[in-house]
Biopython code that builds the backbone (N, CA, C, O; Angstrom):
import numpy as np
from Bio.PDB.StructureBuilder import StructureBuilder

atoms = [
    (1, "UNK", "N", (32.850, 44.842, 11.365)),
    (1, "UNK", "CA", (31.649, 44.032, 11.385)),
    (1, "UNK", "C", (31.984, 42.714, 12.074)),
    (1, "UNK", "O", (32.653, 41.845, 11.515)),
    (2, "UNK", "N", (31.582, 42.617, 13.093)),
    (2, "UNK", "CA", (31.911, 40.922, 13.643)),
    (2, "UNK", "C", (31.170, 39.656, 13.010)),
    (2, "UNK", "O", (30.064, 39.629, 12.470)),
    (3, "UNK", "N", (31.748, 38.991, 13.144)),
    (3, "UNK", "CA", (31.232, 37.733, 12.630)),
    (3, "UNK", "C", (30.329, 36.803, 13.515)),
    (3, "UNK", "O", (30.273, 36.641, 14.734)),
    (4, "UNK", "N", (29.672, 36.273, 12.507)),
    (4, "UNK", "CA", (28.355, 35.926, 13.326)),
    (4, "UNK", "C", (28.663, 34.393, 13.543)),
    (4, "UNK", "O", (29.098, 33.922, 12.492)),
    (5, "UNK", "N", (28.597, 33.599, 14.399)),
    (5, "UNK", "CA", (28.963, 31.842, 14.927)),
    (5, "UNK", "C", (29.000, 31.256, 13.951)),
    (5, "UNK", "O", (28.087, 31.551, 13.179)),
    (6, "UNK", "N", (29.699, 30.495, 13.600)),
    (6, "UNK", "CA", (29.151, 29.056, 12.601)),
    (6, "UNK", "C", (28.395, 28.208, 13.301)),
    (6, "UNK", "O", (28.441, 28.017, 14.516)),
    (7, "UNK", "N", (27.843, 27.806, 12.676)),
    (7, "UNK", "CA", (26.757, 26.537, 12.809)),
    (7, "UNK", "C", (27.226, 25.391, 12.862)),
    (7, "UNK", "O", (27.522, 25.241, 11.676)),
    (8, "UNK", "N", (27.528, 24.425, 13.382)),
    (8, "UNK", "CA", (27.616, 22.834, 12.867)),
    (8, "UNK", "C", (26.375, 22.211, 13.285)),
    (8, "UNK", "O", (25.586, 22.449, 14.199)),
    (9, "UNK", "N", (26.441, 21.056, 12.050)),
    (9, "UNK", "CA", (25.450, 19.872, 12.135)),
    (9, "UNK", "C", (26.087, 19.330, 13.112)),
    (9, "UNK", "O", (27.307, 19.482, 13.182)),
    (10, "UNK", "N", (25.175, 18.354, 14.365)),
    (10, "UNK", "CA", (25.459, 17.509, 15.399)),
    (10, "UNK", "C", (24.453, 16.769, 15.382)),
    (10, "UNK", "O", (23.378, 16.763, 15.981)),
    (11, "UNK", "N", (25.003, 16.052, 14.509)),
    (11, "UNK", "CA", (24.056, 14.274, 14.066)),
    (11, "UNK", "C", (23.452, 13.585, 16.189)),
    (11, "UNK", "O", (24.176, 13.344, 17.155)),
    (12, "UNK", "N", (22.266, 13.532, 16.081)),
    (12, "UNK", "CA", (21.991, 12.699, 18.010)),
    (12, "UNK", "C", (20.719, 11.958, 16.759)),
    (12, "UNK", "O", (20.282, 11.994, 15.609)),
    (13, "UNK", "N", (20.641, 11.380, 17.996)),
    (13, "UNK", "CA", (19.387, 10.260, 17.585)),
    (13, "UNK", "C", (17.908, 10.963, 17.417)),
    (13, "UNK", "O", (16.998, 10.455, 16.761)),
    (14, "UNK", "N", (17.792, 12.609, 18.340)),
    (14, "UNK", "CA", (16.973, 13.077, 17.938)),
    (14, "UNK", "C", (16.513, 13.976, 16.945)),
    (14, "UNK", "O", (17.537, 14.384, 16.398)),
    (15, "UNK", "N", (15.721, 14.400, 16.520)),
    (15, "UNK", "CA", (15.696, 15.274, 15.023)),
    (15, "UNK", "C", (14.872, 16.725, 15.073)),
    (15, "UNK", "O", (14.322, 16.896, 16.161)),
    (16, "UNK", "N", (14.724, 17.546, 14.340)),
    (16, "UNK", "CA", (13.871, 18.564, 14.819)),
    (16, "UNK", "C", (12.504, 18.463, 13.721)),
    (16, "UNK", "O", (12.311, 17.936, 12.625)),
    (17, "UNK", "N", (11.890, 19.085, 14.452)),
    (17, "UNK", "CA", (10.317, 19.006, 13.286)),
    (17, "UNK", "C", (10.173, 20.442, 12.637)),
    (17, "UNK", "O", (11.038, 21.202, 13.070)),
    (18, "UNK", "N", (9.708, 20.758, 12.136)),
    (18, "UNK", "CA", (8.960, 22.175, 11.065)),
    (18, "UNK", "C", (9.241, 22.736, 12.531)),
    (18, "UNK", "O", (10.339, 23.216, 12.809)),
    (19, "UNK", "N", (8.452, 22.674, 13.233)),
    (19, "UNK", "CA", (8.394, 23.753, 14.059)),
    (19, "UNK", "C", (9.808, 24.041, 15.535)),
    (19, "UNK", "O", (9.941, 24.868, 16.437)),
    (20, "UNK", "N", (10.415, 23.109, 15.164)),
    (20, "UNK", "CA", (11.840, 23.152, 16.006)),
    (20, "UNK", "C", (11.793, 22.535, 16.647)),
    (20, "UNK", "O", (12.941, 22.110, 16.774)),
    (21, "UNK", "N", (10.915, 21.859, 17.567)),
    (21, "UNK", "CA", (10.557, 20.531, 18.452)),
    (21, "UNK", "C", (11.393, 19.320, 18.271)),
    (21, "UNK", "O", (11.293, 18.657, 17.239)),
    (22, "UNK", "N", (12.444, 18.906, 19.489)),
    (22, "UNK", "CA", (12.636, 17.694, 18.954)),
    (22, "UNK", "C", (11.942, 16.524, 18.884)),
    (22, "UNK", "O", (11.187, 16.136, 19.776)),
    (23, "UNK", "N", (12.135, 16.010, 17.984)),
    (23, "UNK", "CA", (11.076, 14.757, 17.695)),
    (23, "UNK", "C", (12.126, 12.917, 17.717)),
    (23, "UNK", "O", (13.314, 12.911, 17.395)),
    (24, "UNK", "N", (11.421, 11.649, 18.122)),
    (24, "UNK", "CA", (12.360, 11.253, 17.789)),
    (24, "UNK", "C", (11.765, 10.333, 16.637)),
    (24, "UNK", "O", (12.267, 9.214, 16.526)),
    (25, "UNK", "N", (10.580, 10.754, 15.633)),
    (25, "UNK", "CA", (10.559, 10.428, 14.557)),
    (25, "UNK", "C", (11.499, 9.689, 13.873)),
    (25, "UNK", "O", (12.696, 9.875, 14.094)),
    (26, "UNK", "N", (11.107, 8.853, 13.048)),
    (26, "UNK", "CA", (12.567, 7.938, 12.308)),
    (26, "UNK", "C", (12.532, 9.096, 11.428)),
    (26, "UNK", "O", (11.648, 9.897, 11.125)),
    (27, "UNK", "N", (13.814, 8.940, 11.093)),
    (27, "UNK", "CA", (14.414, 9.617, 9.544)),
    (27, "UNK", "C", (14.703, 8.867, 8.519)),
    (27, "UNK", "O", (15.663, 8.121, 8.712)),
    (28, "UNK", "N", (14.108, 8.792, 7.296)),
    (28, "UNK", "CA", (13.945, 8.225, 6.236)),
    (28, "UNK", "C", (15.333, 8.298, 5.612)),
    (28, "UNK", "O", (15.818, 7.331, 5.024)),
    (29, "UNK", "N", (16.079, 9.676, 5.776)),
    (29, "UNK", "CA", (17.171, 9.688, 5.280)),
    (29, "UNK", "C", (18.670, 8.935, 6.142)),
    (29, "UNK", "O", (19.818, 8.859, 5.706)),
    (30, "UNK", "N", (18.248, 8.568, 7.168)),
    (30, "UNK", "CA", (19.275, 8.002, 7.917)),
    (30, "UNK", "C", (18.844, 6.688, 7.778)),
    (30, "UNK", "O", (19.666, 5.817, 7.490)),
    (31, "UNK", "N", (17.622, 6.413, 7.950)),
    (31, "UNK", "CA", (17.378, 4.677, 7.665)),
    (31, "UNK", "C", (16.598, 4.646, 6.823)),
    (31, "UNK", "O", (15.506, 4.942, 7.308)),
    (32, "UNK", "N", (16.491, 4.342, 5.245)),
    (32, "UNK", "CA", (15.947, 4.541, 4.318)),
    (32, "UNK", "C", (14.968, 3.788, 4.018)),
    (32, "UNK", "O", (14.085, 3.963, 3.178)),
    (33, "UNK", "N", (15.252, 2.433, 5.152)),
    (33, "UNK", "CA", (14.256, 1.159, 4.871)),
    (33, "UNK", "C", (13.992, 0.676, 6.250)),
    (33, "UNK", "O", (14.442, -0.249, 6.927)),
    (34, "UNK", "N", (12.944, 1.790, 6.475)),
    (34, "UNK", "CA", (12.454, 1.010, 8.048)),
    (34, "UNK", "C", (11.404, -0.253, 7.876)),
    (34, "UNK", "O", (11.461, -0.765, 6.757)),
    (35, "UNK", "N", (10.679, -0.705, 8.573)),
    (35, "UNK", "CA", (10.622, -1.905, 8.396)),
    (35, "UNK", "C", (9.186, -1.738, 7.677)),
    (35, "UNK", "O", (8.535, -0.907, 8.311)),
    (36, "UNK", "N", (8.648, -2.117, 6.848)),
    (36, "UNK", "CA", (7.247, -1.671, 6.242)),
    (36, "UNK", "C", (6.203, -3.172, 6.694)),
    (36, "UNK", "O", (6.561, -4.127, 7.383)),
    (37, "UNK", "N", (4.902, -2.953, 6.056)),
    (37, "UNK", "CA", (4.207, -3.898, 6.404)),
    (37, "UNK", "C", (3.930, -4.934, 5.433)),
    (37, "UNK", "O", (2.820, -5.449, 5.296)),
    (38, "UNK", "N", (5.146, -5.282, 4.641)),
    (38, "UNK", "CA", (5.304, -6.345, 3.794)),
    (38, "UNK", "C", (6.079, -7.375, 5.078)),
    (38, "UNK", "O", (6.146, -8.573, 4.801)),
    (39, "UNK", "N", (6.466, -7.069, 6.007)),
    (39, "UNK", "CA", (7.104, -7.614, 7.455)),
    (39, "UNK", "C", (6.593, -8.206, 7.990)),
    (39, "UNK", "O", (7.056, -9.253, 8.442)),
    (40, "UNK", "N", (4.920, -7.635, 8.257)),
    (40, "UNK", "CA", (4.660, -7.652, 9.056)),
    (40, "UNK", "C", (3.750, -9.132, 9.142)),
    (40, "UNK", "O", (3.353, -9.485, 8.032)),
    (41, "UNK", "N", (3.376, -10.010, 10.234)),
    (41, "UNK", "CA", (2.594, -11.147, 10.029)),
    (41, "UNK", "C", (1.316, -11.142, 9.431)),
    (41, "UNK", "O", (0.501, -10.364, 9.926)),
    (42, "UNK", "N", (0.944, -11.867, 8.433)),
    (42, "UNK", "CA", (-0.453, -10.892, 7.628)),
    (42, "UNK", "C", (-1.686, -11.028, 9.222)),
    (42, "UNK", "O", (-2.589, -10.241, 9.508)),
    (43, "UNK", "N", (-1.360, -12.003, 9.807)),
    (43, "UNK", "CA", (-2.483, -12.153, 11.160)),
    (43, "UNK", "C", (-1.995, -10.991, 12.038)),
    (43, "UNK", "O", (-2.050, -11.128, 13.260)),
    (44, "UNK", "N", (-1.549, -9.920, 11.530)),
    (44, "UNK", "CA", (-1.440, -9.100, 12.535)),
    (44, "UNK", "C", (-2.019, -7.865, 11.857)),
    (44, "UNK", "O", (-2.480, -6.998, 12.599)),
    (45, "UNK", "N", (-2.050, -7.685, 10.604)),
    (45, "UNK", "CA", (-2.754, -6.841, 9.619)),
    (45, "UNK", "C", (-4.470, -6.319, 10.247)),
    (45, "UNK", "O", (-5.458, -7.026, 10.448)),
    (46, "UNK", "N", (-4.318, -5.087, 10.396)),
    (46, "UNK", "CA", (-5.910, -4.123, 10.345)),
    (46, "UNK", "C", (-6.759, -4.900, 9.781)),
    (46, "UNK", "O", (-7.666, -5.581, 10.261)),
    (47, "UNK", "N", (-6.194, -4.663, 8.109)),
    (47, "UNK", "CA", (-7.280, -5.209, 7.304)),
    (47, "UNK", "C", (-6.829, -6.441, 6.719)),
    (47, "UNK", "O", (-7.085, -6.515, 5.517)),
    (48, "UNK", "N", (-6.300, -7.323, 7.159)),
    (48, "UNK", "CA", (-6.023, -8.975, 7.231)),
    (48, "UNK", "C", (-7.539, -9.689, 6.710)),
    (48, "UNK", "O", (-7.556, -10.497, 5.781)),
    (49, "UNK", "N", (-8.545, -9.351, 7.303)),
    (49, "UNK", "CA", (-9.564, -9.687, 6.899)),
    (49, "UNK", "C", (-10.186, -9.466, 5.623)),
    (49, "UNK", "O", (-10.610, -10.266, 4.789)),
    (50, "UNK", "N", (-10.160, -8.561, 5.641)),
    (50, "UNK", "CA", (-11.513, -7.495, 4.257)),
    (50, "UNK", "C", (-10.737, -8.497, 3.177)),
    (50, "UNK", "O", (-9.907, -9.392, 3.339)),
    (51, "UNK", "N", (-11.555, -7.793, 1.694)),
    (51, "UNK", "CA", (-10.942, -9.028, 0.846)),
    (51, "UNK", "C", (-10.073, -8.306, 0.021)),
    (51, "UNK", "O", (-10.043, -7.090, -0.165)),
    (52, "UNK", "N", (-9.127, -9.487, -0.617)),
    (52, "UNK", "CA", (-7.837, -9.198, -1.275)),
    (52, "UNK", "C", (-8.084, -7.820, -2.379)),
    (52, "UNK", "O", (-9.183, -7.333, -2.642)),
    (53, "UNK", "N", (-6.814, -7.385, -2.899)),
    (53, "UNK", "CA", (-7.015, -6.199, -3.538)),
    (53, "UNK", "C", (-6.708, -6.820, -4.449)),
    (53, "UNK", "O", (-6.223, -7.951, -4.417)),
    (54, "UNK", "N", (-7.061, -5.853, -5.856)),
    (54, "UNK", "CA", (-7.090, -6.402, -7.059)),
    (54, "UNK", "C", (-5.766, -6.146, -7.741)),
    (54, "UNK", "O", (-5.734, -6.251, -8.967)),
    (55, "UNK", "N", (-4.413, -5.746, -6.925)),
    (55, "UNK", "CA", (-3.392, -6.181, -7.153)),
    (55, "UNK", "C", (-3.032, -7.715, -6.979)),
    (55, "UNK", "O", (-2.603, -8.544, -7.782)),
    (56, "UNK", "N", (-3.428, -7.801, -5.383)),
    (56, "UNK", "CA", (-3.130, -9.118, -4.687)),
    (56, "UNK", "C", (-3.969, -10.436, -5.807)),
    (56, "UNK", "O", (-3.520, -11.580, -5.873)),
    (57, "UNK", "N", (-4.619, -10.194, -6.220)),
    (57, "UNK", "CA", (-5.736, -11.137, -7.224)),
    (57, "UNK", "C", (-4.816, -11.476, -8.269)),
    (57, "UNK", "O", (-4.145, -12.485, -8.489)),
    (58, "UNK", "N", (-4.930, -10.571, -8.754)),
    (58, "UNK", "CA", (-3.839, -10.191, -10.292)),
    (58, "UNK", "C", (-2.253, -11.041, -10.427)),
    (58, "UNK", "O", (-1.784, -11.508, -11.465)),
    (59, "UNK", "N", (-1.569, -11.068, -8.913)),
    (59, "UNK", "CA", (-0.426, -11.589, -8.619)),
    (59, "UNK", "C", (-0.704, -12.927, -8.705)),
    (59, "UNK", "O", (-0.373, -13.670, -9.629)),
    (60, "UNK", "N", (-1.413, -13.262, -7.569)),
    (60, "UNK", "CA", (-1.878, -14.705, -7.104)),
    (60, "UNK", "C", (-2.292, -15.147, -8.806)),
    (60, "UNK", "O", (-1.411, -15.774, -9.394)),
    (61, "UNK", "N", (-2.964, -14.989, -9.214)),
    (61, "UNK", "CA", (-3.423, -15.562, -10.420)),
    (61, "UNK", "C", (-2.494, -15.864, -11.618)),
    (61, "UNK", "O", (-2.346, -16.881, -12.295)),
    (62, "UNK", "N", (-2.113, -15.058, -11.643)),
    (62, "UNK", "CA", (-0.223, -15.068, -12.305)),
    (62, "UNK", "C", (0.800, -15.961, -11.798)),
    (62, "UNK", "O", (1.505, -16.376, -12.718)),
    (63, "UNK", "N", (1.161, -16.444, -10.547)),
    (63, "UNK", "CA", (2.130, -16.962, -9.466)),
    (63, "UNK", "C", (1.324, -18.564, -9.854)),
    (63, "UNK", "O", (1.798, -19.585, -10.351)),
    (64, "UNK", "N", (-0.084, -18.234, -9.376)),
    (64, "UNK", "CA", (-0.913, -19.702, -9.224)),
    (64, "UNK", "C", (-0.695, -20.094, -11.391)),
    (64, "UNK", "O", (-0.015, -21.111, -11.255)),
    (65, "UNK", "N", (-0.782, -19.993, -12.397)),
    (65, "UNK", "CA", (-0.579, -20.242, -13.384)),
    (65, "UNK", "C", (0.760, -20.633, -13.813)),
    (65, "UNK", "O", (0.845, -21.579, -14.596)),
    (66, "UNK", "N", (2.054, -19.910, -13.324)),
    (66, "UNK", "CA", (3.473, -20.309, -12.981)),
    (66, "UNK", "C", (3.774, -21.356, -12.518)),
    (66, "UNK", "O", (4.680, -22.047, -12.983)),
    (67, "UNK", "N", (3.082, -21.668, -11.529)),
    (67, "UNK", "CA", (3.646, -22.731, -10.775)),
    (67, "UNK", "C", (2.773, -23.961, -11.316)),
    (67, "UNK", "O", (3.336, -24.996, -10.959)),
    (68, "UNK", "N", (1.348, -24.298, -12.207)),
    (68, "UNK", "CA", (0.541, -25.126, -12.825)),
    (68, "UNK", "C", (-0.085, -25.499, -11.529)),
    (68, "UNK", "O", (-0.181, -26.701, -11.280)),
    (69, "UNK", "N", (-0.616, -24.442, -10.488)),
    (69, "UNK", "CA", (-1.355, -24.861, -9.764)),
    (69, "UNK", "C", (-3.022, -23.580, -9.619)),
    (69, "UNK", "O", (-3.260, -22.568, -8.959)),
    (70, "UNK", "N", (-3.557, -24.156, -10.333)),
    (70, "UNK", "CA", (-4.596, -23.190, -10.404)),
    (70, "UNK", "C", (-5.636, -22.935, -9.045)),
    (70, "UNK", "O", (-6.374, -21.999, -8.742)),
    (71, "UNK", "N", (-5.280, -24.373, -8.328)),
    (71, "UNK", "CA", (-6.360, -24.510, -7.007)),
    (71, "UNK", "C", (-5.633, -23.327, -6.004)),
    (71, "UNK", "O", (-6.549, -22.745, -5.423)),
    (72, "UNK", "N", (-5.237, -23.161, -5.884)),
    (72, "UNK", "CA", (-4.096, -21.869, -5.226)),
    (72, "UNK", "C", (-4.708, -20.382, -5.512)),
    (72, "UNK", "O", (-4.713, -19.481, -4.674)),
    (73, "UNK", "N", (-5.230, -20.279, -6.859)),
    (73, "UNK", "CA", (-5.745, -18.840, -6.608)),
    (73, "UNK", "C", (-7.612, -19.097, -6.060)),
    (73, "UNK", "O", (-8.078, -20.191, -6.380)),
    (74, "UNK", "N", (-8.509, -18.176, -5.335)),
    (74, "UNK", "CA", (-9.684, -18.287, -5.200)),
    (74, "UNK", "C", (-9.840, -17.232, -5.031)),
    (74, "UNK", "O", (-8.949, -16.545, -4.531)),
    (75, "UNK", "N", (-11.410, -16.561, -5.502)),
    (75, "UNK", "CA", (-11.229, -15.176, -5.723)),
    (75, "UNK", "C", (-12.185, -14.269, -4.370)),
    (75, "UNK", "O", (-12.463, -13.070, -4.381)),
    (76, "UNK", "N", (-12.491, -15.158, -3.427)),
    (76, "UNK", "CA", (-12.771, -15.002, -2.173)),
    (76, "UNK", "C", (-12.064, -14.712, -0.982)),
    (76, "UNK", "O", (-12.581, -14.317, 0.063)),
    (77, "UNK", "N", (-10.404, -15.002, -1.255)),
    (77, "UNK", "CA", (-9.402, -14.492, 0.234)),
    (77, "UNK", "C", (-9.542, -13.351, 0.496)),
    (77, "UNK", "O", (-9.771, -12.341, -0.170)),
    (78, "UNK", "N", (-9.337, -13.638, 1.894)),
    (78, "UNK", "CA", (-8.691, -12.058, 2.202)),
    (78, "UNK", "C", (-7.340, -11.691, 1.980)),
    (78, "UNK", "O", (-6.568, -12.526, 1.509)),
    (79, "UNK", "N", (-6.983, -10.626, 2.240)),
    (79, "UNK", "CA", (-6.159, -9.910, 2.201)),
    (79, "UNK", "C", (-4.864, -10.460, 2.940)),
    (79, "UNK", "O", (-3.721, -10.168, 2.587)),
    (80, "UNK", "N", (-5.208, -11.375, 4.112)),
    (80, "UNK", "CA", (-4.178, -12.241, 4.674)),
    (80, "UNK", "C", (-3.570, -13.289, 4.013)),
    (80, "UNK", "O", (-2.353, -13.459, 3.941)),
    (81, "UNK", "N", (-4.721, -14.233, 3.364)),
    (81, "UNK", "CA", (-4.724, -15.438, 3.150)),
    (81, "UNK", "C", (-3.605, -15.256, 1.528)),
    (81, "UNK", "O", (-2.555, -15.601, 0.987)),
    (82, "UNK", "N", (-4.655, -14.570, 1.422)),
    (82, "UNK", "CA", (-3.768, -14.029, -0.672)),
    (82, "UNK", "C", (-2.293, -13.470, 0.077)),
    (82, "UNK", "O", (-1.293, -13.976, -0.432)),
    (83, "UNK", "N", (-2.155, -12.967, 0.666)),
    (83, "UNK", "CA", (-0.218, -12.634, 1.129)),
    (83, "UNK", "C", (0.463, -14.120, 1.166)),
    (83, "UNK", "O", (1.474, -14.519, 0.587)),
    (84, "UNK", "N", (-0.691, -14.997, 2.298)),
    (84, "UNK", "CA", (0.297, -15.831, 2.566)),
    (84, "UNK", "C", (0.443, -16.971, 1.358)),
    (84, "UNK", "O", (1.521, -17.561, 1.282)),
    (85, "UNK", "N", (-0.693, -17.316, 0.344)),
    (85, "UNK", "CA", (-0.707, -18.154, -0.815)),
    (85, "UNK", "C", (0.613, -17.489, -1.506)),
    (85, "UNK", "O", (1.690, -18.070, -1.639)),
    (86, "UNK", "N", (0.389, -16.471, -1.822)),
    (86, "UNK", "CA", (1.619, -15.599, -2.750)),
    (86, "UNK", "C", (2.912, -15.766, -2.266)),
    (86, "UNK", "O", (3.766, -16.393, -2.893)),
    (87, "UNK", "N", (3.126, -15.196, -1.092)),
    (87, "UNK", "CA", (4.314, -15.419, -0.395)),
    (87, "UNK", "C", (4.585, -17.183, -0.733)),
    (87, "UNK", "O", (5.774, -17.402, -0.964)),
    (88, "UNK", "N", (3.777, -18.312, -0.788)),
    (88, "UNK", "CA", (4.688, -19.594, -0.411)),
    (88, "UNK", "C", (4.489, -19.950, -1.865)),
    (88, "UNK", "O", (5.225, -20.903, -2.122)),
    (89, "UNK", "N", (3.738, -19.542, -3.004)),
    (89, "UNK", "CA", (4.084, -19.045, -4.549)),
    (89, "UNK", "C", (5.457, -18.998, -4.715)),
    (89, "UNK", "O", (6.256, -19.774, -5.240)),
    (90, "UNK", "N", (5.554, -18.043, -4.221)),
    (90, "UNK", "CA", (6.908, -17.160, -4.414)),
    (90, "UNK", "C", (7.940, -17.961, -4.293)),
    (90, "UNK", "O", (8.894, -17.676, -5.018)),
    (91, "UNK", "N", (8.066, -18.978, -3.529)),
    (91, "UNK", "CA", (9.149, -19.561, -2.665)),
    (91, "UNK", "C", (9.018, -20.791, -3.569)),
    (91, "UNK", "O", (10.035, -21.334, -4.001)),
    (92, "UNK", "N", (7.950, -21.187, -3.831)),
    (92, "UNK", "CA", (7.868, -22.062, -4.851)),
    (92, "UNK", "C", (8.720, -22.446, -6.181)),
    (92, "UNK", "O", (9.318, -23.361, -6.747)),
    (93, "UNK", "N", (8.315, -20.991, -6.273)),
    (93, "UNK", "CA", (8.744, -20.825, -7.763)),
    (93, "UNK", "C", (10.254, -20.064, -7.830)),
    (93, "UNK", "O", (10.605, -19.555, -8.895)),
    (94, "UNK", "N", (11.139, -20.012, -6.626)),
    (94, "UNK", "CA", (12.379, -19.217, -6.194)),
    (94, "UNK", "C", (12.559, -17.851, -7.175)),
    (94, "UNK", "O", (13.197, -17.563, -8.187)),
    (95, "UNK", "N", (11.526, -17.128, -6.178)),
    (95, "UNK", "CA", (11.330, -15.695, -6.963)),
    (95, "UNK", "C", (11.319, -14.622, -5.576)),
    (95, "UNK", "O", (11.119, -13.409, -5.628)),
    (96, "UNK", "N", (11.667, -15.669, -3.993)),
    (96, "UNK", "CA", (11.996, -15.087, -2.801)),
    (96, "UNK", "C", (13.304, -13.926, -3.525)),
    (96, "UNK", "O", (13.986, -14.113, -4.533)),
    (97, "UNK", "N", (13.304, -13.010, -2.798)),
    (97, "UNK", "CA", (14.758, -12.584, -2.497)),
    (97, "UNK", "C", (16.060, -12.920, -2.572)),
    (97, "UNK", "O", (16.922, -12.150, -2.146)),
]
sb = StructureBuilder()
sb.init_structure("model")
sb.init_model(0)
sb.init_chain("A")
sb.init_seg("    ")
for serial, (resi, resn, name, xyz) in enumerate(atoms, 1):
    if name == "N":
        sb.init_residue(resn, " ", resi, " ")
    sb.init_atom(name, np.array(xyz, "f"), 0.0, 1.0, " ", f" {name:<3s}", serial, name[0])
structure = sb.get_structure()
């Protein structure tokens, strides 16, 4: 009975898809933390505009009570504005990274 090839893995930058196609899709498992849209400039955000989510509310209102600044939360931002209040919250209160 002859033996049939071995296989090796040969790690390239490109990857294959379901259907065998190479793709050069990121791989989650090679870079586990590509860059998400907590990155990203909130003025560059889709929905930068529309209004804050009722996470983003919930935070801000919490962050804005922490820091004894209540004028900081308003329940009218958008979705930009509440990132960027929170974000300089954050920094405020050295709860950055």
């Amino acid at each position: 009975m002859a033996k049939s090839p071995t296989r090796t893995h040969v790690e390239t930058d490109e990857t294959r898809d379901r259907t065998g196609q190479e793709s050069s899709a990121p791989d989650p498992k090679r870079d586990p933390a590509p860059p998400g849209n907590t990155e990203k400039d909130p003025d560059d955000w889709v929905s930068g505009g529309e209004p804050m989510t009722g996470a983003q509310a919930s935070y801000l209102k919490t962050l804005s009570e922490q820091a004894h600044d209540p004028d900081t939360f308003a329940p009218d931002l958008t979705k930009a504005e509440a990132s960027r209040r929170i974000d300089a919250l954050k920094q405020r209160l050295s709860l950055d990274k």
